[in-house]
N, C-alpha and C positions, 0 to 999 in steps of 0.2 A: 637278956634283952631289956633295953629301959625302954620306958612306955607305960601305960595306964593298961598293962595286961591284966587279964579276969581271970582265963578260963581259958585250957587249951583240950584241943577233944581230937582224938584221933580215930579213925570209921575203917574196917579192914573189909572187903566185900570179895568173896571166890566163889564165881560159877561153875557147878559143877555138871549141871543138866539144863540142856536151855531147849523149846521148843518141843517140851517130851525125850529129847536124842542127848547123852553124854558127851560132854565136852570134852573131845581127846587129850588138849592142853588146858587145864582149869586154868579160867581168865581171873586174874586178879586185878583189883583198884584198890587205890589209896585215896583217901581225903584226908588233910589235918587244916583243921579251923583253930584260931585263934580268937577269942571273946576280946574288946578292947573297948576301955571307953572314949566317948568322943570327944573331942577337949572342945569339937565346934560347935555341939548340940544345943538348938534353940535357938540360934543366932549367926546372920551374915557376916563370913570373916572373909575375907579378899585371899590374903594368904595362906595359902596353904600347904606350905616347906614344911611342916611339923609333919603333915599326916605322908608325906612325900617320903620322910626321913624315915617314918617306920615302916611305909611299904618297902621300904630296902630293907629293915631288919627282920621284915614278914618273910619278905625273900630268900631271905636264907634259913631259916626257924623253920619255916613250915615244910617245905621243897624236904631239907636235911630230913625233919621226922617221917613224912611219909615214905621216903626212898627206904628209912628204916625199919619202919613197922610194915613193908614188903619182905624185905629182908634178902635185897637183890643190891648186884651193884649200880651205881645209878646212869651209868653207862647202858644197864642192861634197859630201860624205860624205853618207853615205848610212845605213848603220845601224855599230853599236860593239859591243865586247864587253870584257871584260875577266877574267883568269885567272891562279892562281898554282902552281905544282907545290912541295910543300915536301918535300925530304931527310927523309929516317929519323929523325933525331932530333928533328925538328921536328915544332910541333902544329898542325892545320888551322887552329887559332886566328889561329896568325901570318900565315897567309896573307890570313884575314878582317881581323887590324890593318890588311895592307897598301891590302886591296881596299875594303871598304864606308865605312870610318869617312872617310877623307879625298882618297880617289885620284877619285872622280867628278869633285868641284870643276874642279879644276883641267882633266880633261880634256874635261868641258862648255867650257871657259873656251877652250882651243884651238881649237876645233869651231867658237866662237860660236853653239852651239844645244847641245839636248841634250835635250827633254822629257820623254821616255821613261827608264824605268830603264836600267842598262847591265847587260844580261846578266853573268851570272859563274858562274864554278864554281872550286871548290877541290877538291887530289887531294894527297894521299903517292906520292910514286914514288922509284925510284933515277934512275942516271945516264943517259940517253939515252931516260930512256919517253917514251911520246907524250901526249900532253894534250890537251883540245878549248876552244878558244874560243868561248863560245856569240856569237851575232851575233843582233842583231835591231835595228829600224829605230829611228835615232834619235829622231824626233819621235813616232811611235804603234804603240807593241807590238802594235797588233790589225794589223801590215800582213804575214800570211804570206808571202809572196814573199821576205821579208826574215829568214825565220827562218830561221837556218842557224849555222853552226858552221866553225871554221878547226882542220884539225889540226896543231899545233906538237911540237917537238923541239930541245933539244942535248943535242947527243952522248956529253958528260962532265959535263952537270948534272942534276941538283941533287947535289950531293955531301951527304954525307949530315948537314953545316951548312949547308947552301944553300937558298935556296928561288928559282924561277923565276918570275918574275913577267912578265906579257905582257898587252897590251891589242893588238885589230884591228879594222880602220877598212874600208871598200869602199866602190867608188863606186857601188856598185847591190844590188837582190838576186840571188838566185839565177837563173841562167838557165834561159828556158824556162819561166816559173811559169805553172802550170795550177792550183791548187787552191784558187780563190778567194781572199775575205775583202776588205780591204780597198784598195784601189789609191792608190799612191802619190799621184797627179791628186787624190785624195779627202780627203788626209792634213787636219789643220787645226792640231795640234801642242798645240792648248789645256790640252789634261788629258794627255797621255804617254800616252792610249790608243788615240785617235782623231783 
């Protein structure tokens, strides 16, 4: 990957008991963040195809390691998110070049599927805040059981040039889903909503 990369952190998380009751299929999540500096930090730039160009290379870097450090085919995924935290001097803007304009591409392309939007969010933080991955079901947003969230951290980013960029991938939804809506069995993936 070219690019002002720092620091790349991959976060493995398996519930094995949730609510006091054992989780029949241990749910797993993946997060992989990439640390990068911010070439825009501290100053108004209009264009921004540079941070555009590496959200495509995020796209596939990051999607590729978590599908690995599951150690599932990435076929088998289940629902995605994607998130950036940007340093002090940075504007949420750049985090949006990273995530919207060109990072889905590539990480549909990993998946081999994708029909549903990919969740995101963007935040300003310092060095070590925490941040949340929104997660929801790859092929139909109406599938509740899948709506959930990863919370991430490093310890010494985002410096306040930096901005943390992170997608996460699971092989199922949340354990234990009781609150209706639509069930996976029922998914059809046509329209990304149903």
């Amino acid at each position: 990957m070219s690019g002002p990369l720092r620091r790349l952190v991959t976060i493995v998380e398996e519930t094995l008991l949730e609510g006091g009751r054992p989780v029949e299929t241990p749910s797993r999540r993946c997060a992989a963040l990439a640390v990068i500096r911010n070439p825009h930090a501290g100053r108004y730039v209009e264009d921004l195809s540079d941070l555009m160009a590496l959200g495509t290379e995020l796209g596939r870097l990051l999607p590729e390691r978590a599908v690995a450090a599951l150690g599932l085919p990435a076929s088998a995924v289940q629902s995605f998110g994607k998130a950036a935290l940007v340093g002090a001097e940075g504007e949420l803007e750049h985090a949006a070049a990273l995530l919207h304009s060109t990072l889905g591409t590539p990480f549909r392309q990993v998946l081999g599927k994708g029909a549903a939007l990919i969740p995101s969010s963007k935040k300003r933080g310092r060095p070590g805040a925490a941040f949340d991955i929104p997660l929801g079901h790859t092929e139909a947003a109406k599938v509740r059981s899948h709506f959930d969230g990863m919370e991430v951290l490093v310890p010494d980013a985002p410096r306040e040039d930096e901005i943390v960029v992170a997608v996460a991938v699971t092989d199922g939804g949340r354990p234990h889903p009781r609150v209706g809506g639509l069930r996976t069995d029922q998914v059809t993936g046509a329209d990304g909503l149903t």
